[in-house]
N, C-alpha and C positions, 0 to 999 in steps of 0.2 A: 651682839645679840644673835642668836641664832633662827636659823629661819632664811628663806630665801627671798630676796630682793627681788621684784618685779623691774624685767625690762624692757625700756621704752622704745630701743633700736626695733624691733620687728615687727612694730607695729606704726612705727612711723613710717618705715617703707613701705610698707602698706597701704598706707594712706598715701604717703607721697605718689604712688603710682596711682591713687585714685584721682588725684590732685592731674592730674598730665593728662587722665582721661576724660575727665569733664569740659575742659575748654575744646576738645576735638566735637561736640556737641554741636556749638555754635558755625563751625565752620563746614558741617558736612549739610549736602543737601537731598543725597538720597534716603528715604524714608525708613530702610533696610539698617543702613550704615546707621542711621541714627539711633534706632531702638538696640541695635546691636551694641552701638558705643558705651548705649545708657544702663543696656542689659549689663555690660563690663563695670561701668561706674558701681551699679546697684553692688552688684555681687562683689567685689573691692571693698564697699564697705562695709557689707557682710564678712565678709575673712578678716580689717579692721577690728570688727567690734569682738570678733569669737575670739581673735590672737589675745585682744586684752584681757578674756574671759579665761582664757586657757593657761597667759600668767599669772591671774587672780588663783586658780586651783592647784598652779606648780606651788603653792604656798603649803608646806606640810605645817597639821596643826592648825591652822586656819581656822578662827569663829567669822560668822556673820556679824559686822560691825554695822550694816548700813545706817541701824535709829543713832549710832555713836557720834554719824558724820556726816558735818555742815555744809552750806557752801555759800560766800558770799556772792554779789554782785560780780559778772561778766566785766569786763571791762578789754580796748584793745591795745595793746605795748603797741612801742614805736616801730615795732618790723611788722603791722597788721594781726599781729596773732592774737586770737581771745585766751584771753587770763583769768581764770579765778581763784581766790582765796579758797583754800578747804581746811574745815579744823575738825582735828578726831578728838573726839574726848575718851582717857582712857578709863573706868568706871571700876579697873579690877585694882587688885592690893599688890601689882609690880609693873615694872615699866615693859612696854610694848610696844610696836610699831605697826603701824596700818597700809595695807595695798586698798588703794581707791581706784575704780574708775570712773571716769568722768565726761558723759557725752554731751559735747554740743549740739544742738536744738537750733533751726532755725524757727521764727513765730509760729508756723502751722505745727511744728512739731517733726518735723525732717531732720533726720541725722545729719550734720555735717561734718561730724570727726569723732574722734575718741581717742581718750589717753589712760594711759595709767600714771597714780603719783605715789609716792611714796612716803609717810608721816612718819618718820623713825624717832625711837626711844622715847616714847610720850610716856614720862611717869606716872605713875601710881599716883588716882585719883586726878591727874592733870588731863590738860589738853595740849594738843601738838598743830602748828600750821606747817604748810606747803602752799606751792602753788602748782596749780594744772595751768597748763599751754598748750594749745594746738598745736598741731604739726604745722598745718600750711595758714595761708591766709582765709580767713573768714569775713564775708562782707554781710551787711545789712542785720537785722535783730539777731544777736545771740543769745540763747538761755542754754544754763546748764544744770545737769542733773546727775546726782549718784547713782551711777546703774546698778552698782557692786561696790561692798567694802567687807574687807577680810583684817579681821585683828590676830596678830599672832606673834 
């Protein structure tokens, strides 16, 4: 199929270094250090969220699929990491593949990660599953949501 693949590598280090910077949170006790850590945290997952957004657009051809695609229940695999089911339905008369992204939510509604997943060859008139995974470990309520889906 032609079209480009959305990749997960650059956006996972991304986060992975967000992941390194948020435990330094807990351990610092000057007030400076701490908003400065948190300043690093924030904007880390800012750069996160845009890398996935900016593999979403390397998509030439690219429609907005988002109303196309689902997402089941959060759930966490056995390494910590939050998982969820995503289905693209494809709607047109040939087969297609979808770039998704996927962010997790803690309850208030705080980002705590984001992925890109890839729903390839969903035929004409069908629907296609994946799975989205965290990068790092996620603790306490997770919800997820489709920030972005491109069909192409």
């Amino acid at each position: 199929m032609p079209g480009h693949r959305p990749r997960r590598r650059t956006a996972a280090l991304l986060l992975t270094a967000t992941a390194l910077a948020v435990p330094a949170l807990t351990s610092c006790s000057d007030d400076d250090t701490v908003s400065s850590t948190a300043s690093k945290a924030a904007s880390a997952f800012a750069s996160a969220t845009a890398e996935a957004g900016r593999q979403l657009d390397d998509i030439k051809g690219g429609i907005d699929a988002k109303s196309s695609v689902s997402l089941g229940d959060p759930t966490t695999d056995s390494d910590g990491r939050a998982t969820v089911e995503v289905t693209a339905e494809n709607t047109t008369d040939s087969t297609r593949s979808f770039g998704v992204q996927v962010n997790f939510k803690d309850e208030d509604g705080n980002l705590l990660d984001a992925t890109v997943v890839t729903v390839s060859d969903v035929a004409a008139g069908g629907t296609g599953k994946g799975t989205a995974r965290s990068t790092r470990d996620l603790s306490g309520e997770v919800k997820a949501e489709v920030a972005r889906a491109v069909r192409y």
